[in-house]
C-alpha positions in Angstrom: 71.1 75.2 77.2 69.4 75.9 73.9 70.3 73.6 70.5 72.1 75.2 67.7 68.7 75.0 65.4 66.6 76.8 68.6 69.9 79.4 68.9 69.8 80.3 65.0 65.8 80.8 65.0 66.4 83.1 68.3 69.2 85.0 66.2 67.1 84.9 62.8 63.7 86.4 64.9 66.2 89.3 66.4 68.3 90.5 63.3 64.4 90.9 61.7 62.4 92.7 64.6 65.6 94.7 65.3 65.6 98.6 65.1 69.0 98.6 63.8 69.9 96.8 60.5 72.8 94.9 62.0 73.9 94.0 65.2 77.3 93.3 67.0 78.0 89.4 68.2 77.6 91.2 71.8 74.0 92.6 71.0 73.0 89.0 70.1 75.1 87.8 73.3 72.6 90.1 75.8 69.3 89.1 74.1 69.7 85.3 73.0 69.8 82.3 75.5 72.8 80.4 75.5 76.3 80.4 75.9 78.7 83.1 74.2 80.5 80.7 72.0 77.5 78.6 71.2 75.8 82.1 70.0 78.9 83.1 67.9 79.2 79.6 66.4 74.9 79.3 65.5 75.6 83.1 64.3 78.5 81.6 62.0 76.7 78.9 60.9 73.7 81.3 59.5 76.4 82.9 57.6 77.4 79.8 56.2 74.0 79.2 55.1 73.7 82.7 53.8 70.8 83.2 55.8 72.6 86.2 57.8 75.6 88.0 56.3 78.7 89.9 57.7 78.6 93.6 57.4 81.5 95.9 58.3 81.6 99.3 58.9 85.1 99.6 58.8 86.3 99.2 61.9 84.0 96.7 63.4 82.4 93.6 62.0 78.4 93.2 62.5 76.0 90.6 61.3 72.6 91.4 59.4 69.9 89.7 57.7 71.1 90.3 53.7 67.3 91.6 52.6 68.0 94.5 55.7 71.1 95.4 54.3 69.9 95.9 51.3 67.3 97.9 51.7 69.6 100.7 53.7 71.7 100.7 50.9 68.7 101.4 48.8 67.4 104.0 51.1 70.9 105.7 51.6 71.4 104.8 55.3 
C-alpha cells in the first residue's frame, strides 16, 4: 500500500505524461498503485491543493493538471 504523498506524486507524473489532457478517476484507478478509494481521495486532495483541477465535459467529471487545460483551451481542443 502506497502513502497518500507517494499516491499524489504517481497521479501528478500521469496527468503530465498523459496523451489526453484529463483523465477519468478510472484511468488513474488502472495505472496508479493503490487502493480505489485511497486514489480518489489523494486525487481530491490535489484538487484541494489546486495542484490538479476538475474538468467536466458535461456529462462526466475528469481531473487535469490546470496548465493542460489551459493550453487546449488556447489551442481550440
Amino acid at each position: 500500500m502506497a502513502d497518500r504523498e507517494e499516491l499524489k506524486a504517481q497521479i501528478l507524473a500521469l496527468l503530465a505524461k498523459s496523451k489526453k489532457p484529463a483523465l477519468y478517476l478510472k484511468d488513474m484507478q488502472n495505472k496508479v498503485d493503490g487502493k480505489p478509494r485511497e486514489i480518489k481521495n489523494a486525487a481530491n486532495e490535489l484538487v484541494k491543493e489546486q495542484k490538479a483541477m476538475f474538468w467536466s465535459s458535461g456529462s462526466s467529471t475528469m481531473y487535469a493538471l490546470p496548465e493542460r487545460i489551459k493550453d487546449e483551451d488556447k489551442i481550440g481542443v
